[in-house]
C-alpha positions as CSV (number, residue, x, y, z in Angstrom):
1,X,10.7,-1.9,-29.1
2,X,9.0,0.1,-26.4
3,X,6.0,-0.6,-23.4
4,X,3.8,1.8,-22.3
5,X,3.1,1.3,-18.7
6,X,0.2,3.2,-16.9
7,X,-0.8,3.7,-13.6
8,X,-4.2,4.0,-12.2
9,X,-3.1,5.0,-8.8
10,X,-4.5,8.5,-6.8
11,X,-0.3,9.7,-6.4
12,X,2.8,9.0,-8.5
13,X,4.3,7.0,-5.8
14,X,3.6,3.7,-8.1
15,X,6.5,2.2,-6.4
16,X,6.5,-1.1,-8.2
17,X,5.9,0.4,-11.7
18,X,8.7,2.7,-11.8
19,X,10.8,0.0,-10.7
20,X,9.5,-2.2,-14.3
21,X,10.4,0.7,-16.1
22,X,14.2,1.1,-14.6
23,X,14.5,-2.7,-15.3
24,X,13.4,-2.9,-18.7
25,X,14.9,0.7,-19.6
26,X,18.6,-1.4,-18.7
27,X,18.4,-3.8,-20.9
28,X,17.9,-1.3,-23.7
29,X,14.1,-1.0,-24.9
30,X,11.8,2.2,-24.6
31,X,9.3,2.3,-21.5
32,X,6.9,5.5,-21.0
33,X,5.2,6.0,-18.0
34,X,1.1,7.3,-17.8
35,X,0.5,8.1,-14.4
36,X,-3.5,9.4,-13.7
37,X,-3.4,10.5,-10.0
38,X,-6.3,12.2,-8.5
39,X,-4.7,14.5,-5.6
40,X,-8.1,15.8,-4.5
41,X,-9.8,12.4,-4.2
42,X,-6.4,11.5,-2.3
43,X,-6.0,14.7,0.0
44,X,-10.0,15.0,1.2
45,X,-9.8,11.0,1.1
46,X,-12.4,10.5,-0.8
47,X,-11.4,7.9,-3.9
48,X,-14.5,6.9,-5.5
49,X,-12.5,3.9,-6.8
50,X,-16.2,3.9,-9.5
51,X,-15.7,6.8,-10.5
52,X,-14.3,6.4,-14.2
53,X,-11.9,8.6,-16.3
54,X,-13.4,11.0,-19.1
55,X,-13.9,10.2,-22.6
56,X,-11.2,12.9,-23.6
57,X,-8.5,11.2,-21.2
58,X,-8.7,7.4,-22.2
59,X,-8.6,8.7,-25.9
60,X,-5.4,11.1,-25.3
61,X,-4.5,7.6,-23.3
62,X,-4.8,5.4,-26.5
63,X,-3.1,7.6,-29.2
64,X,0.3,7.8,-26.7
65,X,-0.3,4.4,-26.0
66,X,-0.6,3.8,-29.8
67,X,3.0,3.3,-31.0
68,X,4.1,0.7,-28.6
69,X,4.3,-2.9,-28.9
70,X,3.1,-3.6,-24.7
71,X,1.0,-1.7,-23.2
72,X,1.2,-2.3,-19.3
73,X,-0.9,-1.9,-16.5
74,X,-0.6,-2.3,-12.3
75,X,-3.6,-3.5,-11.3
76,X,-4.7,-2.8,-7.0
77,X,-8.0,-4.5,-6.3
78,X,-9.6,-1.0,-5.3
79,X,-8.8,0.4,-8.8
80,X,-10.2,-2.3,-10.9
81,X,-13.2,-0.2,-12.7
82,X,-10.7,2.1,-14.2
83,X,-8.5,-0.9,-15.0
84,X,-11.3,-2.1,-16.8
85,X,-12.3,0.8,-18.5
86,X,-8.6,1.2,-19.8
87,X,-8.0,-1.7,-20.7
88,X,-11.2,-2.1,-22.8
89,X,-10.5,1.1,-24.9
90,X,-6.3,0.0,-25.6
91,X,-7.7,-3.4,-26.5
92,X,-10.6,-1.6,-29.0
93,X,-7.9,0.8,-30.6
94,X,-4.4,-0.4,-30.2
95,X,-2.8,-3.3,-32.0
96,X,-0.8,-4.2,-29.1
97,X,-1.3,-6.4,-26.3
98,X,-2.3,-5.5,-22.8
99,X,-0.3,-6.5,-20.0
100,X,-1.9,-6.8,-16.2
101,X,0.5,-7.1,-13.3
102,X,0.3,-6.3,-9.7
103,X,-1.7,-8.0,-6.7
104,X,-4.7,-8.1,-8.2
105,X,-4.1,-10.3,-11.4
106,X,-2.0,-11.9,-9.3
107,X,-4.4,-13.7,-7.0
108,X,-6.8,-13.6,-9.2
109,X,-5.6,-14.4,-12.9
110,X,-8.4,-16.1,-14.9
111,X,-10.8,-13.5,-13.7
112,X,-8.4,-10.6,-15.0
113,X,-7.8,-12.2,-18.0
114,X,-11.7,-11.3,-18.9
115,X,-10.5,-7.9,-19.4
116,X,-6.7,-8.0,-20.9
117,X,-4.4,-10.5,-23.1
118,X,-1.8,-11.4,-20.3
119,X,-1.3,-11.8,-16.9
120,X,1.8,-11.5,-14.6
121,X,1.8,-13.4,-11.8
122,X,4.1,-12.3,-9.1
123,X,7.3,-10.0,-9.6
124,X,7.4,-8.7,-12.7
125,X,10.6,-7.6,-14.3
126,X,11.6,-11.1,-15.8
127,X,8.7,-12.1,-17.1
128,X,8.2,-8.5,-18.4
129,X,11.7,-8.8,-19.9
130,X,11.2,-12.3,-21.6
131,X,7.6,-11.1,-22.5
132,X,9.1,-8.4,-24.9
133,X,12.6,-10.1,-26.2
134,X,9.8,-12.7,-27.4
135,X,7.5,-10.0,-29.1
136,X,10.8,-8.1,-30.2
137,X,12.1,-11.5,-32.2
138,X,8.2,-12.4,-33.2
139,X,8.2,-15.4,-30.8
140,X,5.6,-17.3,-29.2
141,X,5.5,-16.2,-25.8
142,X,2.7,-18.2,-24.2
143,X,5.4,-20.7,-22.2
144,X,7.0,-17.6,-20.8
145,X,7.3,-18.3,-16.6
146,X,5.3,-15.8,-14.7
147,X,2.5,-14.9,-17.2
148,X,-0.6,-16.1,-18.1
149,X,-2.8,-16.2,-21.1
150,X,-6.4,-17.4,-22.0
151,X,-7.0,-20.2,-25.0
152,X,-10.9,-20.0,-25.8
153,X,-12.1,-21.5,-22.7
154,X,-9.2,-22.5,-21.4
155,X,-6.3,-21.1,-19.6
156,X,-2.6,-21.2,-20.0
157,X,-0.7,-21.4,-16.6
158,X,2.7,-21.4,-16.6
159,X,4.4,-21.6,-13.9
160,X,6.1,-18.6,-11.5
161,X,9.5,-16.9,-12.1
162,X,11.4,-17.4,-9.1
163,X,11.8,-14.9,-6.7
164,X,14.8,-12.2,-7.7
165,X,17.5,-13.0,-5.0
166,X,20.0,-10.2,-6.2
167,X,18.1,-7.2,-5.2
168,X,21.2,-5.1,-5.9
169,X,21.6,-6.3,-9.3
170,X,18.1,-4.4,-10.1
171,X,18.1,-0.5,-10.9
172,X,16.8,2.1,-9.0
173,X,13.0,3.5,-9.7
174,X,12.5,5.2,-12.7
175,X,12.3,9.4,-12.0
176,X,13.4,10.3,-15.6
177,X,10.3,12.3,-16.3
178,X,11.6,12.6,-20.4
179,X,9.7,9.4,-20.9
180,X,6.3,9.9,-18.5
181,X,3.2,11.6,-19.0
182,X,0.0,12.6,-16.6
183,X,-3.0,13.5,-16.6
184,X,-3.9,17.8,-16.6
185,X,-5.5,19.7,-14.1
186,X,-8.5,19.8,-15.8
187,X,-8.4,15.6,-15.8
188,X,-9.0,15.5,-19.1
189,X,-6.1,15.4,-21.2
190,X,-2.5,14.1,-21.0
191,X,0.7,16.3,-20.6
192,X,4.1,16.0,-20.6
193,X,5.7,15.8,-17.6
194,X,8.9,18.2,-16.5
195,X,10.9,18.9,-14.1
196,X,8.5,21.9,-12.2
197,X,5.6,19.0,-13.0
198,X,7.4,16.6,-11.2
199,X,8.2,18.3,-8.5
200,X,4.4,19.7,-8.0
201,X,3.1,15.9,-8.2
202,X,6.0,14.9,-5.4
203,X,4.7,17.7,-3.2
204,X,0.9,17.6,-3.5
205,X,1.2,13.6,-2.8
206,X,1.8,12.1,0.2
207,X,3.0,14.5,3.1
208,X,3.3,13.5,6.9
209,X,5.4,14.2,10.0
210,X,4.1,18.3,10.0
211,X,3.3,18.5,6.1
212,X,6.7,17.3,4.9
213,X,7.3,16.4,1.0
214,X,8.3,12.4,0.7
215,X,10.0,10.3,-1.1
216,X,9.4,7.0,-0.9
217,X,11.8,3.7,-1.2
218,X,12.3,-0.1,0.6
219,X,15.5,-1.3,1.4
220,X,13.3,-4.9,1.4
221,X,11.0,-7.3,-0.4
222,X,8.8,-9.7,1.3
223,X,7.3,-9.8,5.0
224,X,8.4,-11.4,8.1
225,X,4.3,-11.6,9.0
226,X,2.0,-13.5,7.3
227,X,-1.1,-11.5,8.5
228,X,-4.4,-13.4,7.1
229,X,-6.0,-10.1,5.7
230,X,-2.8,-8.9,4.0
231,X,-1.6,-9.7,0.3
232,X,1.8,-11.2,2.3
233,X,0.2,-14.4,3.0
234,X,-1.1,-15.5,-1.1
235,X,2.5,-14.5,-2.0
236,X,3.9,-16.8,0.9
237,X,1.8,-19.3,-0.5
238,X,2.6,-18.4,-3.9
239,X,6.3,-18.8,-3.4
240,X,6.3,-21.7,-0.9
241,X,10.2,-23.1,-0.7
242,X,11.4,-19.5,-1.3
243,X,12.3,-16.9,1.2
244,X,10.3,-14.1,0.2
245,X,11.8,-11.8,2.7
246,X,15.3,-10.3,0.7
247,X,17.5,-7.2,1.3
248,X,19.1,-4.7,-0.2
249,X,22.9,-3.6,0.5
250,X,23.5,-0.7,2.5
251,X,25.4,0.8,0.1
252,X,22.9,0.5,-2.3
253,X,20.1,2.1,-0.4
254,X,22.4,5.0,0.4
255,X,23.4,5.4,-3.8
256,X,19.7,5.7,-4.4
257,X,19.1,8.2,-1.8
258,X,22.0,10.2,-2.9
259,X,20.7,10.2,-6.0
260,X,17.5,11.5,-5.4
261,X,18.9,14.1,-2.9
262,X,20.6,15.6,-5.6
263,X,18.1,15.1,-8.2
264,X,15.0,16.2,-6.5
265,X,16.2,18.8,-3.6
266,X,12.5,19.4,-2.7
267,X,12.3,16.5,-0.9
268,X,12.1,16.6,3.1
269,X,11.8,13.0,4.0
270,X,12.4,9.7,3.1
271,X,9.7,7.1,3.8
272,X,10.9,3.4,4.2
273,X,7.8,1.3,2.6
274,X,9.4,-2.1,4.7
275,X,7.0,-4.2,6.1
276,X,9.2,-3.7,9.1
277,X,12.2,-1.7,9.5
278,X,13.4,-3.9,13.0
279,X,13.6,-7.2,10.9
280,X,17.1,-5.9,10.1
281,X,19.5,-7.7,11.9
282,X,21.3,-5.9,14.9
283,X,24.3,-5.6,12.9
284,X,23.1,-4.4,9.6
285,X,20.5,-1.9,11.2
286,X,23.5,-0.2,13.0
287,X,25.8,0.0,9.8
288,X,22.6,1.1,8.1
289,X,21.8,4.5,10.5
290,X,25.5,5.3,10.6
291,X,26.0,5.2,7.0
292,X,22.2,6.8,6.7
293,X,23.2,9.6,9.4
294,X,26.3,10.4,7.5
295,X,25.5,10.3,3.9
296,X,21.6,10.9,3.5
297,X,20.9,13.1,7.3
298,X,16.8,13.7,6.0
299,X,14.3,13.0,8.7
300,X,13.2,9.4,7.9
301,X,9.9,7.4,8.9
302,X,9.8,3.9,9.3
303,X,7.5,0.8,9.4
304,X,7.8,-1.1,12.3
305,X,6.2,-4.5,14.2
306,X,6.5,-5.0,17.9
307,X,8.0,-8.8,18.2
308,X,10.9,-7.4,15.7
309,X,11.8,-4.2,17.9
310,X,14.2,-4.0,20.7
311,X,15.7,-1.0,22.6
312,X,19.4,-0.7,20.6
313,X,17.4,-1.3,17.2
314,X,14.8,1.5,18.0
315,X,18.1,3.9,19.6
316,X,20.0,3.6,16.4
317,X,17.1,4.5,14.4
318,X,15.9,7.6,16.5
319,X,20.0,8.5,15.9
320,X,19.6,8.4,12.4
321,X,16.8,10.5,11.8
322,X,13.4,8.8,12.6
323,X,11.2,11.1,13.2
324,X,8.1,9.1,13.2
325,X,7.0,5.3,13.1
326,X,4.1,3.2,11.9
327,X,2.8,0.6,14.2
328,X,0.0,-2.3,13.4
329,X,-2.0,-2.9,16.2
330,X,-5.1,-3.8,14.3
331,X,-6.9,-5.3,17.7
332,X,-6.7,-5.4,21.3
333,X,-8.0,-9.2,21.2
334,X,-5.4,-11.7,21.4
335,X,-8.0,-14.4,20.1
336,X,-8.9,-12.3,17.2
337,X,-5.1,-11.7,16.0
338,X,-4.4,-15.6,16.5
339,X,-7.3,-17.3,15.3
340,X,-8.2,-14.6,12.6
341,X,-5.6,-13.0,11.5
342,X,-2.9,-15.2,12.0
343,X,-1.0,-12.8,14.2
344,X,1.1,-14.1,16.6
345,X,1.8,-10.6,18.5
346,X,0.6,-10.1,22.4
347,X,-0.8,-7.4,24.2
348,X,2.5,-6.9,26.2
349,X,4.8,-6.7,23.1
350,X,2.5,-4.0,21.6
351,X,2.7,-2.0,25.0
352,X,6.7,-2.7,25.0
353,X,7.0,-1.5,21.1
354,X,5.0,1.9,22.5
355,X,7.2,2.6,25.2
356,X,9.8,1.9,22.7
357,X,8.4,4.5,20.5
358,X,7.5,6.7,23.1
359,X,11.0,6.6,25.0
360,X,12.2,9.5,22.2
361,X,9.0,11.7,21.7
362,X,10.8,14.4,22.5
363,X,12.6,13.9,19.1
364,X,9.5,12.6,17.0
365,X,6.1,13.7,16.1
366,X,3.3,11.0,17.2
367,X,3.7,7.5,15.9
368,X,0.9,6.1,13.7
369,X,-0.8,3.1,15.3
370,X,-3.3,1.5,13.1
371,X,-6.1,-0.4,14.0
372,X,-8.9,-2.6,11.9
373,X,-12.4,-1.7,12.5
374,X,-15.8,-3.5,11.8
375,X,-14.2,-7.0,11.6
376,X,-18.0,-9.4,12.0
377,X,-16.1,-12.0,13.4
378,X,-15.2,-9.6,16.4
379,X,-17.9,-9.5,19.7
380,X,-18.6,-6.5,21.6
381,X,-15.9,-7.5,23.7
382,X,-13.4,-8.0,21.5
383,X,-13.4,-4.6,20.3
384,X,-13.9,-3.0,24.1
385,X,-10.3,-5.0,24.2
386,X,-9.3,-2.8,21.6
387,X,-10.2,0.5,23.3
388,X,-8.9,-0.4,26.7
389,X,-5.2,-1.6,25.4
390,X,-5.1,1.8,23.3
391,X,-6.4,3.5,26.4
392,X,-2.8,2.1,28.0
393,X,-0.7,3.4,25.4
394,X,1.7,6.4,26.5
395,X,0.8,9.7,24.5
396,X,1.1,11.3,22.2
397,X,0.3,9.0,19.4
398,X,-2.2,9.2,16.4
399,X,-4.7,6.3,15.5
400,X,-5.2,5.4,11.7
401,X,-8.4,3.7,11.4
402,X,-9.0,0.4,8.8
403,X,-12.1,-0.7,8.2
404,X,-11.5,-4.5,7.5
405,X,-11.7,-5.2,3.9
406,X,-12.2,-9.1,2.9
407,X,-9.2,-8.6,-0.5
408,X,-9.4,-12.1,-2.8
409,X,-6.5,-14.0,-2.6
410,X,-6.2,-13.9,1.6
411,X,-7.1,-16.6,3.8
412,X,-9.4,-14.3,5.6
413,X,-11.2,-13.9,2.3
414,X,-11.4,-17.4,1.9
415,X,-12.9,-17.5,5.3
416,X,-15.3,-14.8,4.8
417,X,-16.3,-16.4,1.6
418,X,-17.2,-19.5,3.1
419,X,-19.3,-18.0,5.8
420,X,-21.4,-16.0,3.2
421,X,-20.1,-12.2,4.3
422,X,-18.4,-11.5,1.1
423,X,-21.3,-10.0,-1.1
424,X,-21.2,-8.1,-4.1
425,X,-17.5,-7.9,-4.0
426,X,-17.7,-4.8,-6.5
427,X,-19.4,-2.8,-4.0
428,X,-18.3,-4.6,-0.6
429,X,-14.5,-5.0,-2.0
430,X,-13.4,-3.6,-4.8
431,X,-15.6,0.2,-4.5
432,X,-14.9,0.3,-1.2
433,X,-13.2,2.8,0.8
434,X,-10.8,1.2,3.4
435,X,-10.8,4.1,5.9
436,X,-14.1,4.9,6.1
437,X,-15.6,2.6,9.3
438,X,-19.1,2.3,10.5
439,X,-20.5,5.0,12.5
440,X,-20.8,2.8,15.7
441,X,-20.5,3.6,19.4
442,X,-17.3,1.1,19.4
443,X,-15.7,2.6,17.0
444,X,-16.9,6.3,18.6
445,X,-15.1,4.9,21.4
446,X,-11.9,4.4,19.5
447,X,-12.5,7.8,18.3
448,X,-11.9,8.4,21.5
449,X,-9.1,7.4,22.1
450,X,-7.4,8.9,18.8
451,X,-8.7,12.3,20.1
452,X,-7.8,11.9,23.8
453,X,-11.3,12.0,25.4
454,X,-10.9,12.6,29.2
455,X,-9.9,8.4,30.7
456,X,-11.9,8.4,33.5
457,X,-14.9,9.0,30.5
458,X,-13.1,6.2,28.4
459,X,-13.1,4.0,30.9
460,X,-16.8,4.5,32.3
461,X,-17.7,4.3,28.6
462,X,-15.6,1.2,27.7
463,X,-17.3,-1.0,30.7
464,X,-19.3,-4.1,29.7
465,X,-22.7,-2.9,30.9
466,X,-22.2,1.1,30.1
467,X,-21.3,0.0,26.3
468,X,-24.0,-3.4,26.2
469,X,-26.8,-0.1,27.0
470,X,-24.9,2.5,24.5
471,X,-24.5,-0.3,21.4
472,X,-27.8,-1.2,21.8
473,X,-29.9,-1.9,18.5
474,X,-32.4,1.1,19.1
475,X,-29.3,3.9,19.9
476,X,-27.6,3.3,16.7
477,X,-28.9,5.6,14.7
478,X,-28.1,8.4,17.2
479,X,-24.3,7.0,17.1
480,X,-24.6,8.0,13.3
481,X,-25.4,11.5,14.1
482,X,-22.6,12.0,16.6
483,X,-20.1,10.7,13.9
484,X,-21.5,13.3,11.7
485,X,-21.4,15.9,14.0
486,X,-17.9,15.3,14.7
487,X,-16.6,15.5,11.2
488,X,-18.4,19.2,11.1
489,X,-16.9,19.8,14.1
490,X,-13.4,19.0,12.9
491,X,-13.9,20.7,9.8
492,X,-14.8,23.9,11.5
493,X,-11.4,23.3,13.9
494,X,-10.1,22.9,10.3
């Protein structure tokens, strides 16, 4: 009995995936893994999330995907046309069923189920688990909790696997590269992966804090936030009467890390993918850096959220190893994060979790603080809020820029929805690229700020009548050309 699970995804990272494939690798069936990254598209960020795979690929994709009975794959809204495209040639050639899981046919399930046989909704290892005991014994599996299924014109909703509670009891993500294929060089064909392959995909993926090779784990599931743009708030909703926020041990954080230290040497840092870091409790966050200091001692980089940080949470991490952080500011306007996006975080506790931050520079690189642009809901003034609480921030830090995407299944979807702003939500969703903002004076101005632009310019820049003159309707095309001429400009610095 074996799946084939594939994913879609620009890296190998695929987080979620790997984890299926420990999981259902314990219980004693056969998973291979398909990953199809594209490290230029992800390096010069440029995705073309359209752009399909060639002819040559999906069919090397079909014959490995041939001889198992589930064929898998993890489904992100952004990567939906090669979702599509896959799924439509496995379902054409290969006599066994096709599997969506992952955000996307989560929030939206009937609409998936236009282009595969099943859908999991939510967390998938139990469902996936049950799914192929019941294929293995020649079952029905059409009442299994968690997935979905289409009947004609109707649908077949069961309903959701609880949450897993024991997040210990789960194995560790799947880096036994005997089982997983990837795509060639050339894109066009699959190859086996090794050891040297492995390592080459680990290195050319994500690299931060001066170029450093990551690997990247969570010692959580869940959120403490329920942002109203983020995925957090349909699975809140999905699980009401659950705590969706759960933990790992510390013990078992510091096995996997061992592990991987001693499996894959290459790596020089250890990325924690939680929501936020600081919503470990005082006590556990202190055992956690000791025993991270003394057993793992990489540089580590955190996610972090400025009501959950405090001074001795933020000093045992900088002790540990943290070299940088990750912040979400996403706006300077206190009515936009309340009434929008459902964020209950002030202007004063993002300027506290900076100095925070800032108060060991002298042992970190910049921290990330990430900020959403071209929100329509935002005035003028909203976003001058932006640039003038960034403007406060001590230095040095680094802006990563967002340009608000309207993702099904979020209340600010819904919202956008009703109001008529979501289009063609192919092109205005789905195709589109999530860092690449509008070439507006605003957001020139939180260019600005990103690349330190003198203050006394800022703030002339940032005032009410200076920017109501500079945003004006017939300037805007010269704002476009200044964008332009500073990516050739930072190309040539490049």
């Amino acid at each position: 009995m074996k799946v084939t699970l594939i994913s879609p995804y620009l890296d190998t990272i695929a987080q979620g995936l790997r984890c299926l494939s420990s999981f259902i690798k314990s219980k004693g069936y056969e998973c291979e893994m398909i990953f199809l990254p594209d490290f230029d598209a992800l390096l010069s960020y440029r995705p073309q999330f359209e752009k399909l795979y060639s002819e040559q690929l999906i069919e090397d994709v079909v014959e490995k995907s041939s001889s198992s009975d589930l064929v898998g794959i993890c489904v992100m809204s952004n990567f939906l046309d090669k979702a599509t495209q896959l799924s439509s040639a496995l379902r054409a050639k290969v006599r066994a069923p096709v599997i969506w899981g992952g955000i996307h046919p989560t929030v939206l399930p009937e609409s998936s189920l236009d282009y595969c046989d099943i859908v999991c909704v939510g967390e998938g290892e139990y469902p996936l688990l049950n799914l192929m005991r019941a294929i293995e014994q020649k079952k029905d599996y059409r009442n299994i909790r968690g997935l979905w299924f289409k009947d004609g014109s109707d649908y077949i909703r069961n309903p959701i696997e609880p949450l897993a509670r024991d997040l210990d009891s789960l194995p560790f993500q799947d880096y036994d590269y005997s089982t997983h294929f990837a795509v060639s060089k050339d894109r066009n064909h699959l190859v086996k992966v090794d050891y040297e392959l492995q390592k080459e995909h680990i290195i050319r993926g994500l690299r931060i804090c001066g170029d450093r090779c990551v690997y990247q784990t969570i010692t959580t599931r869940g959120c403490p936030h329920a942002c109203a743009y983020c995925c957090h708030s349909a699975l809140k909703k999905l699980y009401e009467g659950q705590p969706v926020l759960r933990r790992r041990s510390v013990d078992n954080v510091m096995q996997e890390l061992e592990e991987i230290k001693e499996a894959m040497p290459y790596v020089e840092l250890i990325l924690f993918a939680d929501e936020s870091m600081p919503a470990m409790p005082d006590a556990k966050m202190k055992e956690f850096c000791e025993q991270y200091k003394k057993r793992i001692g990489l540089p580590m980089y955190v996610q972090v959220s400025p009501p959950l940080m405090t001074e001795k949470k933020m000093d045992y991490l900088a002790d540990a190893g943290m070299i940088s952080a990750q912040m979400g500011i996403q706006t300077g306007s206190e009515r936009i994060n309340r009434e929008y996006y459902n964020r209950f975080i002030t202007n004063d506790q993002v300027l506290e979790g900076a100095r925070l931050l800032n108060k060991h520079k002298d042992t970190m690189v910049p921290p990330v603080y990430d900020v959403i642009l071209d929100n329509p809901y935002e005035s003028r003034e909203d976003r001058l809020q932006t640039v003038r609480l960034l403007m406060q921030l001590p230095r040095p830090f680094v802006i990563q820029f967002f340009s608000l995407t309207f993702y099904p299944g979020t209340p600010l979807y819904d919202r956008a929805k009703a109001d008529g702003i979501v289009g063609d939500e192919r092109e205005t969703v789905y195709r589109k690229h999530y860092h690449a903002f509008e070439k507006t004076f605003l957001n020139f101005l939180v260019l600005g700020v990103h690349f330190g632009l003198p203050k006394p310019l800022m703030r002339f820049l940032s005032n009410g009548l200076v920017a109501r003159v500079l945003d004006a309707g017939p300037i805007r095309p010269l704002w476009r050309l200044v964008h332009r001429a500073l990516k050739i400009l930072k190309s040539l610095i490049r």
